[in-house]
N, C-alpha and C positions, 0 to 999 in steps of 0.2 A: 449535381447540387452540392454546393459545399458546405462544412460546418455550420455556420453560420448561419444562412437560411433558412434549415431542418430543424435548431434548436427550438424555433417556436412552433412546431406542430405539435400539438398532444402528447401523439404517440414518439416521440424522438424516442430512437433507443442506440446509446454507441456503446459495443463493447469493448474490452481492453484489447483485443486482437483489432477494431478496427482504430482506434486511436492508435494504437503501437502504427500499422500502417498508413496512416493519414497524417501522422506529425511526427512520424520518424524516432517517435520514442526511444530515448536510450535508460536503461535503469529499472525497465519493466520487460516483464515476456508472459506469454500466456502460449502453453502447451494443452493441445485437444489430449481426451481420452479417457481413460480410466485412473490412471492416475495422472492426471491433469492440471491445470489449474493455473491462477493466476500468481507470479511472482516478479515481487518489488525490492528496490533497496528500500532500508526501514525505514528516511524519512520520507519517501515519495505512499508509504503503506500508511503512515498517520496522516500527512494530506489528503491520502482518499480515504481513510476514517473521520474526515472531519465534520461529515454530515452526523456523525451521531450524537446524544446529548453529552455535553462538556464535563460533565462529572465522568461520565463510565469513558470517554477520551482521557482523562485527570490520571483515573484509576490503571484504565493499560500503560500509560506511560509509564509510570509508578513500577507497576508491576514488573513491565518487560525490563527495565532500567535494576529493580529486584534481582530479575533471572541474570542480568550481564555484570550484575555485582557478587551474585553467587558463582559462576563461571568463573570469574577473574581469580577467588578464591580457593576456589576447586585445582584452577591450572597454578596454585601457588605464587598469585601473581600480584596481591595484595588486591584494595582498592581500588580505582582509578580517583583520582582528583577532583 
């Protein structure tokens, strides 16, 4: 049954491990375990943040954008533009 189909049943459940194998995903990986877990390039991780409400999405961008402005100045690198 492919994607498609299965989206309208109720219960549809795809995880990142089956989408990485179902569409060949490049940019995302998801490792089982204990220390495990799902990993994205940063804008494929706000794309699938975008279910959440647009203010606290506003606010991480903000933030993370914060953190890679204090890193830049940390490694003596100035600003970025």
């Amino acid at each position: 049954m492919g994607l498609e189909n299965r989206q309208d049943s109720g219960s549809f459940i795809l995880t990142a491990r089956q989408w990485i194998g179902k569409t060949n995903a490049r940019g995302i990986k998801a490792k089982p375990g204990r220390f495990g877990g799902t990993f994205a390039l940063k804008d494929i991780a706000f794309e699938f943040a975008s279910w959440i409400p647009v203010e606290f999405k506003l606010c991480l961008i903000r933030e993370f954008q914060r953190l890679k402005d204090e890193e830049h100045e940390t490694a003596g690198l100035g600003c970025p533009a």
